[in-house]
MITI-576307 format. One line per field, with one value per residue (C-alpha): residue in one letter; residue number from 1; y negated, z negated, x negated. Coordinates in nm, 2 decimals. Last residue first. Example, Ala and Ser with C-alpha at 12.3 -4.5 7.8 and 13.67 -1.06 7.14 Angstrom:
REM residues 2
aa [S|A]
i [2|1]
c2 [0.11|0.45]
c3 [-0.71|-0.78]
c1 [-1.37|-1.23]
//
This chain:
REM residues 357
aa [X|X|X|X|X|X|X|X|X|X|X|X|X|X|X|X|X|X|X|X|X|X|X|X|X|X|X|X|X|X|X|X|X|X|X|X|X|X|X|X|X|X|X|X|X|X|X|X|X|X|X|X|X|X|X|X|X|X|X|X|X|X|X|X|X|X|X|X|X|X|X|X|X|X|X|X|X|X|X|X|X|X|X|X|X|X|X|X|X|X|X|X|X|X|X|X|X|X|X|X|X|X|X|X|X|X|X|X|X|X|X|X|X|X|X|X|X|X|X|X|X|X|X|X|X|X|X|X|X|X|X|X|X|X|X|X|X|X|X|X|X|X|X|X|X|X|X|X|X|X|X|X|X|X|X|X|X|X|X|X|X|X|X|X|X|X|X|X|X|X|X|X|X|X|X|X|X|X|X|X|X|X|X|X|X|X|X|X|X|X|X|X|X|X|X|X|X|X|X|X|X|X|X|X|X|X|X|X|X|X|X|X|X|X|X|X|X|X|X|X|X|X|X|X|X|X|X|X|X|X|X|X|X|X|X|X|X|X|X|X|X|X|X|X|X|X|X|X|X|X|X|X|X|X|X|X|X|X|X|X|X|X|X|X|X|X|X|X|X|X|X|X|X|X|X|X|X|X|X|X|X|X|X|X|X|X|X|X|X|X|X|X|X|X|X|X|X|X|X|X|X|X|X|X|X|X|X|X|X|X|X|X|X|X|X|X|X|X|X|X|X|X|X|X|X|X|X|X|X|X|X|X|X|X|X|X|X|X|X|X|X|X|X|X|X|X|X|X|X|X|X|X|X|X|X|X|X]
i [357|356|355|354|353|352|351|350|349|348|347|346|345|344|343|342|341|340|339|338|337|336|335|334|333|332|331|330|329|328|327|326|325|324|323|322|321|320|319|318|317|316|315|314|313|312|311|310|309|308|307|306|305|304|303|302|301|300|299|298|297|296|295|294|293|292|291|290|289|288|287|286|285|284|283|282|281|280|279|278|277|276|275|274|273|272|271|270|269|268|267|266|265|264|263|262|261|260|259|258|257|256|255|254|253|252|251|250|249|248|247|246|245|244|243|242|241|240|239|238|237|236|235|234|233|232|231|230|229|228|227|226|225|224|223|222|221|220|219|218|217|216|215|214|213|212|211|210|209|208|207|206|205|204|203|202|201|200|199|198|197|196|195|194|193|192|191|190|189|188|187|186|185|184|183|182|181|180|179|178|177|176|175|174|173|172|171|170|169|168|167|166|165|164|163|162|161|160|159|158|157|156|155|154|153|152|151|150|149|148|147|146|145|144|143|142|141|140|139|138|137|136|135|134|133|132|131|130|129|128|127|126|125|124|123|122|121|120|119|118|117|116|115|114|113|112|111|110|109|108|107|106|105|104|103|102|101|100|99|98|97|96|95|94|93|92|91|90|89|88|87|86|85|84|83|82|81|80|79|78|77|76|75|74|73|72|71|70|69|68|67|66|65|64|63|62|61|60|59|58|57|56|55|54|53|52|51|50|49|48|47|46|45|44|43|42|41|40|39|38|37|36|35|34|33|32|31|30|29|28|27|26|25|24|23|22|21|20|19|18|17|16|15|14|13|12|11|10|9|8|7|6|5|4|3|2|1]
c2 [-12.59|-12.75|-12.70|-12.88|-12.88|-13.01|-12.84|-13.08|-13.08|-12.94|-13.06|-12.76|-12.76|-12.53|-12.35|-12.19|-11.96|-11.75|-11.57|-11.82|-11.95|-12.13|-12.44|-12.46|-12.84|-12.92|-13.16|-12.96|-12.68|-12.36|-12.16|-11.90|-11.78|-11.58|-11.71|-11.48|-11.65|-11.93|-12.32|-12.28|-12.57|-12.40|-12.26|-12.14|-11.87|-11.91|-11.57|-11.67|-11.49|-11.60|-11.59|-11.70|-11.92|-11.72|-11.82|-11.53|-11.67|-11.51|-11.19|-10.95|-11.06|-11.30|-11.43|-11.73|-11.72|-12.06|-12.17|-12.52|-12.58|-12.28|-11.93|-11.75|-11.40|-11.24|-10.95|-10.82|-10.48|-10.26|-10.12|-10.13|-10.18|-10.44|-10.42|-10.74|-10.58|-10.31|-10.11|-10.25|-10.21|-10.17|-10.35|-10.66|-10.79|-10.58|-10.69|-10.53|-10.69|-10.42|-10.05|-10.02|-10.28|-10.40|-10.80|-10.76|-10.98|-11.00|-11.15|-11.40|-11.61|-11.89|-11.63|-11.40|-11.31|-10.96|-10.93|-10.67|-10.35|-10.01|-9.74|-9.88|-9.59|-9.31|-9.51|-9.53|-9.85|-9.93|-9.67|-9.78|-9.95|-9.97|-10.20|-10.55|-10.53|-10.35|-10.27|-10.07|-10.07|-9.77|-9.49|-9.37|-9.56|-9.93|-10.02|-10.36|-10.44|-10.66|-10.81|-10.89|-11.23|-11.28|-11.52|-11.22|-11.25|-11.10|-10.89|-10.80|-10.61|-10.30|-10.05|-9.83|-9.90|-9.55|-9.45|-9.20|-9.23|-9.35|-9.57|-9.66|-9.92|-9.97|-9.75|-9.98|-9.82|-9.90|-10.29|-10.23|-10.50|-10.84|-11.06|-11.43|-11.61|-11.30|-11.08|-10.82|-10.57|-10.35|-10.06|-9.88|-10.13|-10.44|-10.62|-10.86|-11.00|-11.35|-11.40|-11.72|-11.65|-11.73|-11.48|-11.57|-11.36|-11.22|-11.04|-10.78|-10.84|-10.58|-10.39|-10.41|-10.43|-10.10|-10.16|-10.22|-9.90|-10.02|-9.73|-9.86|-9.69|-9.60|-9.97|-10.06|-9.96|-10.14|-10.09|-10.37|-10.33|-10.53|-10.41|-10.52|-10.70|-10.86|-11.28|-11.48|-11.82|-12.11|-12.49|-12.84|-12.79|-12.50|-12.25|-11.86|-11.53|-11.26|-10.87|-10.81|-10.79|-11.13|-11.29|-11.68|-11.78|-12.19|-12.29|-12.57|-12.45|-12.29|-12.09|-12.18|-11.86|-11.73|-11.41|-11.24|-11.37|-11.19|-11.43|-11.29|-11.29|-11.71|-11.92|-12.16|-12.00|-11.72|-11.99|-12.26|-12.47|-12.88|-12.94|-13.38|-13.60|-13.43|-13.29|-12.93|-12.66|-12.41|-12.08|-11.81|-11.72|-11.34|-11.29|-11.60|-11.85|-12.19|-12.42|-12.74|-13.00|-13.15|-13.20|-12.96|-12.74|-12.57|-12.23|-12.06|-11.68|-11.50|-11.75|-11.59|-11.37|-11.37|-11.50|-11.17|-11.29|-11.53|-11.91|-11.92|-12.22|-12.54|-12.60|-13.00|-13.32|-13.22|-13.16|-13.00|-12.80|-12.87|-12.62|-12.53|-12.41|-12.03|-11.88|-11.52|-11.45|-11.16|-11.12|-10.80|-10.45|-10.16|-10.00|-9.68|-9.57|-9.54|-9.50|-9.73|-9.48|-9.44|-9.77|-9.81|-9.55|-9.68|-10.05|-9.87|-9.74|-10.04|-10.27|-10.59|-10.89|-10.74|-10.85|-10.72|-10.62]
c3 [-8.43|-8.27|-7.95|-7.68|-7.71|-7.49|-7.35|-7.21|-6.91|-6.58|-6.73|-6.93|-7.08|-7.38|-7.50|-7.82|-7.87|-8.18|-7.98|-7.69|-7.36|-7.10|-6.88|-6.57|-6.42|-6.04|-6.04|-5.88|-6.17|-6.23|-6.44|-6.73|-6.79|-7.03|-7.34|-7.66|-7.74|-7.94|-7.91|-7.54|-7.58|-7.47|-7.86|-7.90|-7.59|-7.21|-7.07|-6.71|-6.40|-6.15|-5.75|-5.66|-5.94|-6.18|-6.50|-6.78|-7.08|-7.44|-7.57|-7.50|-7.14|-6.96|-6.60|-6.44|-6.08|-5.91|-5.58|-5.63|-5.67|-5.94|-5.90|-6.12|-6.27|-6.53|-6.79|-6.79|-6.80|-7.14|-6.89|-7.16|-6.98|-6.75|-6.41|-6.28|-5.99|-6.14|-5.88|-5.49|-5.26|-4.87|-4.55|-4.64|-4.86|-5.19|-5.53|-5.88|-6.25|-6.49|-6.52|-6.74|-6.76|-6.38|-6.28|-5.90|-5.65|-5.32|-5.11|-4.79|-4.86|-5.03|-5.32|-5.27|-5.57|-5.78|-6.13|-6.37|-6.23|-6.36|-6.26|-5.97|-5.82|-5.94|-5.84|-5.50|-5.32|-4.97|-5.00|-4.72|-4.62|-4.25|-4.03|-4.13|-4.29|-4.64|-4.89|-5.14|-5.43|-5.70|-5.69|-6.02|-6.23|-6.23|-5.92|-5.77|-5.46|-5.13|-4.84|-4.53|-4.41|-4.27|-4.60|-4.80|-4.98|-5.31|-5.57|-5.91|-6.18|-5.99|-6.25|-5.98|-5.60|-5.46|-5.22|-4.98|-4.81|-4.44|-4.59|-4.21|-4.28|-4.04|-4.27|-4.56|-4.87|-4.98|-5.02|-5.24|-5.13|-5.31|-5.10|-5.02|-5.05|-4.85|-5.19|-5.23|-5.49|-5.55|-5.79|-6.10|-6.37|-6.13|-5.91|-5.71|-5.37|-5.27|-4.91|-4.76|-4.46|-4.56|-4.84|-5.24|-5.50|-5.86|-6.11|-6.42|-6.41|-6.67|-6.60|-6.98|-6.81|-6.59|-6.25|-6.12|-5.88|-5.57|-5.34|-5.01|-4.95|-4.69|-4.51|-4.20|-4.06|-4.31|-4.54|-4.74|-5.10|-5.12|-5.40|-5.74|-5.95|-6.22|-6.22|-6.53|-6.45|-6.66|-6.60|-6.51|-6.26|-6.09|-6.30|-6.24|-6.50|-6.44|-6.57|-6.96|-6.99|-6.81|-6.49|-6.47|-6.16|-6.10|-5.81|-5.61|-5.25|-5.17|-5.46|-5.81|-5.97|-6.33|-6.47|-6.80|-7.03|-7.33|-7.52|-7.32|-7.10|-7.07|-7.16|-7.36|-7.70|-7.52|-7.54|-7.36|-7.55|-7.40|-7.39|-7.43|-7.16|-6.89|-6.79|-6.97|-6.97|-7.21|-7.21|-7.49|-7.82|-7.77|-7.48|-7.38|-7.05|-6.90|-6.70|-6.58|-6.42|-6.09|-5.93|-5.70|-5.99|-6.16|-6.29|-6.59|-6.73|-7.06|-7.34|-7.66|-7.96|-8.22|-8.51|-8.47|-8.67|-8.52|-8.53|-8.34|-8.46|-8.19|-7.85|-7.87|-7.77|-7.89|-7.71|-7.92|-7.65|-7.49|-7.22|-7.29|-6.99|-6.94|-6.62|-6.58|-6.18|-5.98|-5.72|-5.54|-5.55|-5.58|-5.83|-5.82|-6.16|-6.32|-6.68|-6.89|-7.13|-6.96|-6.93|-7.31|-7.39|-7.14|-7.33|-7.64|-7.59|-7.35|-7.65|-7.41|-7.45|-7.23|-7.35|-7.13|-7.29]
c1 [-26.32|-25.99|-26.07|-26.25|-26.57|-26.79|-27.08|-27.30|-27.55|-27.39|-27.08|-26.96|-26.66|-26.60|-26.29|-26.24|-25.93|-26.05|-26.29|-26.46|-26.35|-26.55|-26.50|-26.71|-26.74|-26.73|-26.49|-26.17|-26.25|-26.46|-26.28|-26.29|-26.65|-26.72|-26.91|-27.00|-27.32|-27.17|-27.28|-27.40|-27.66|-27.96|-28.06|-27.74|-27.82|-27.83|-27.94|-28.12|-28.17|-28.41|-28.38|-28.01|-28.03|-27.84|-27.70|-27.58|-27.44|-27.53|-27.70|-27.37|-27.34|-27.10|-27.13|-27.23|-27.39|-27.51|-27.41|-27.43|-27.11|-27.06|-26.96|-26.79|-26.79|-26.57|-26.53|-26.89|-27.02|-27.19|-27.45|-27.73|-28.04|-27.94|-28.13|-27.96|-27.83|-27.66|-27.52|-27.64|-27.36|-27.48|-27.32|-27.17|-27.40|-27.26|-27.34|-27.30|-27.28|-27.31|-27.21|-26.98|-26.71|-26.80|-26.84|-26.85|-27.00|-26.93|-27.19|-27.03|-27.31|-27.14|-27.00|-26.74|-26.58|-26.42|-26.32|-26.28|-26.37|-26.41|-26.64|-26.89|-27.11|-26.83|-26.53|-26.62|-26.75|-26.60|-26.27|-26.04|-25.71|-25.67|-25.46|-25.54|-25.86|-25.77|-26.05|-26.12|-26.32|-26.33|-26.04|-26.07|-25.81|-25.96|-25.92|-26.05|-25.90|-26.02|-25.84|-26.01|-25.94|-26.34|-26.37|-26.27|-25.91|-25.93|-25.74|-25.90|-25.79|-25.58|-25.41|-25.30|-25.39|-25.24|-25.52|-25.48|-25.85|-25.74|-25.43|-25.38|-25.11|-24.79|-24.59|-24.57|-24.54|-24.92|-24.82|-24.49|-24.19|-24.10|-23.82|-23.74|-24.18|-24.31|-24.38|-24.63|-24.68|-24.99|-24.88|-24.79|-25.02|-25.05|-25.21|-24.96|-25.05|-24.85|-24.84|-24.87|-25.07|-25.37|-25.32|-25.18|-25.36|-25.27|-25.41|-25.33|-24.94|-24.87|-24.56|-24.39|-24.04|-24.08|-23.97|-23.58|-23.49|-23.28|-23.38|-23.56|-23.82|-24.08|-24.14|-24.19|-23.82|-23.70|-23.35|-23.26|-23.24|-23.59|-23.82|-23.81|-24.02|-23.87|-23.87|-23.83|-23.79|-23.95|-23.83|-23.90|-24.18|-24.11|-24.26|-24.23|-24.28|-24.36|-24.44|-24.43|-24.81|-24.75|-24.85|-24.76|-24.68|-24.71|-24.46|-24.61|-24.51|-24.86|-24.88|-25.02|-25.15|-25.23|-25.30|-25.35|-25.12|-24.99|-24.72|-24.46|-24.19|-24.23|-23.95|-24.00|-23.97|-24.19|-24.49|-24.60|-24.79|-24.90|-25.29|-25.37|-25.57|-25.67|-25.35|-25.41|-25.16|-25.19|-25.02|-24.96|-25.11|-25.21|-25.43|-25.44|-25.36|-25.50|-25.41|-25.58|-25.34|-25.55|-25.22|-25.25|-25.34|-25.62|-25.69|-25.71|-25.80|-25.90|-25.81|-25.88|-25.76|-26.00|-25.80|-25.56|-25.26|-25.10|-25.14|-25.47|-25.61|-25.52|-25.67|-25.75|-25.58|-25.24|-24.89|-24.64|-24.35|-24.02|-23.94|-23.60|-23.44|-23.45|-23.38|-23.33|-23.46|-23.33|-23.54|-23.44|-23.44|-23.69|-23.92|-24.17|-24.28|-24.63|-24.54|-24.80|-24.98|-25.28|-25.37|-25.32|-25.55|-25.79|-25.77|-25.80|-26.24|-26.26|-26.20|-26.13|-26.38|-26.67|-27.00|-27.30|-27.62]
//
């Protein structure tokens, strides 16, 4: 029942292609200049050749500056009024986004299938990961070893205390704001199950500071409270996982590729809440102001009331059937992507359109 916009069947190929190397050194960032761009009032055509590339993931700003990144046709930034490209002409790695974070001094980070890339305000930096040349006792290595260029930067996540948590192909990456290091080589950690965090979707911070992983390589859920990483959900009840959120409750949801949307109070993990027959999975999950569930399913939007679920179709207002939710801004309105770069607004009444087509 459940649309997931990857092809699952290439996606694992892929995964399983990416060399899983250890990295070390320090922030090196290439800075590129040029960051003139076309601003229009709408998302253009795709101007490459897959017409059904879309957007996959946005946020918003401090400024309240919506952004938004694709799969294929680069970044979007959105000030209200007109979207302005970013593409690798200005700067950016690739073309490929997948993540998108605003940390606590401004900076936008912009997570690539060709690692990151950093915006100040006037200008793009690319910035490798690479671990600190500086020898810890916390921390197991210390070799100066660059990581693989085409690192995919699947998610990223910036802690209470400032910390920004990288999920990526090799590892989980951390960086203090001066220095990147790997999470699992820090000696402090009780990694009680032996986890390596490879290929990790979804990063979260739990309202009780708990930080949560979503891994897509066999080792399921995890979670990390401080002092002990653990296994919550293995891989076998959950299989791969796309996105993680807390919702008012303090229930995490989970929007699986194969086993659909799952929930877990806090003490037991219920697979498959919604009883969907075909176990396809869903990309994302959001929560709205009201506490409302929207995720994505093969039949058309799914809306949940916290007692009935819904599947909105073209005959709600939903235009196209293949929805997922993208972001949940300042103002309380979702906006939704669509194949063939489409994004929708929804009001809490209307969908607006606001692409080209």
């Amino acid at each position: 029942m459940i649309n997931n916009f990857f092809n699952k069947a290439i996606y694992s190929v892929l995964f399983v292609m990416v060399i899983l190397t250890s990295c070390n050194g320090q922030v090196k960032p290439i800075i590129q200049n040029d960051i003139s761009s076309i601003s229009s009032d709408k998302i253009p055509f795709p101007k490459g050749e897959n017409k059904e590339v879309r957007i996959v993931t946005g946020i918003e700003d401090a400024n309240g500056n919506l952004w938004f990144g694709s799969i294929g046709e680069g970044l979007y930034k959105y000030d209200g009024k007109s979207f302005v490209h970013f593409g690798m002409e200005q700067g950016l790695n690739s073309n490929s986004i997948y993540s998108i974070l605003q940390d606590k001094t401004g900076n936008v980070w912009v997570g690539t299938n060709k690692e990151l890339n950093r915006f100040d305000g006037t200008k793009f930096e690319s910035v490798p990961i690479v671990l600190s040349d500086k020898i810890s006792y916390f921390y197991k290595n210390s070799n100066s070893i660059s990581s693989p260029t085409k690192n995919t930067i699947w998610c990223m996540m910036q802690d209470r205390k400032g910390i920004i948590w990288y999920g990526t192909d090799e590892a989980i990456y951390c960086y203090d704001g001066k220095a990147f290091s790997r999470f699992i080589d820090n000696r402090t950690i009780v990694n009680k199950d032996s986890l390596n965090l490879k290929g990790v979707f979804s990063i979260l911070e739990s309202k009780n500071g708990n930080i949560w992983f979503a891994e897509c390589a066999g080792e399921g859920v995890s979670s990390f409270d401080g002092k002990t990483l653990s296994t919550i959900i293995p891989y076998n009840e959950i299989g791969r996982t796309d996105r993680i959120i807390e919702d008012k409750q303090n229930n995490l949801w989970f929007a699986t590729a194969f086993k659909g949307i799952g929930k877990y109070d806090g003490k037991a993990y219920t697979q498959n809440f919604f009883k969907d027959q075909d176990l396809n999975g869903s990309y994302n999950i959001l929560e709205d102001v009201s506490g409302n569930i929207w995720f994505d399913t093969q039949n058309g939007l799914g809306f949940y009331d916290g007692k009935n679920l819904s599947i909105l179709t073209e005959k709600e207002g939903t235009v196209v059937k293949d929805f997922i939710p993208i972001l949940l801004d300042k103002a309380g309105n979702l906006w939704f992507s669509c194949k063939g770069m489409k994004l929708y607004k929804y009001d809490g009444k209307t969908f607006t359109n606001y692409s080209e087509y």
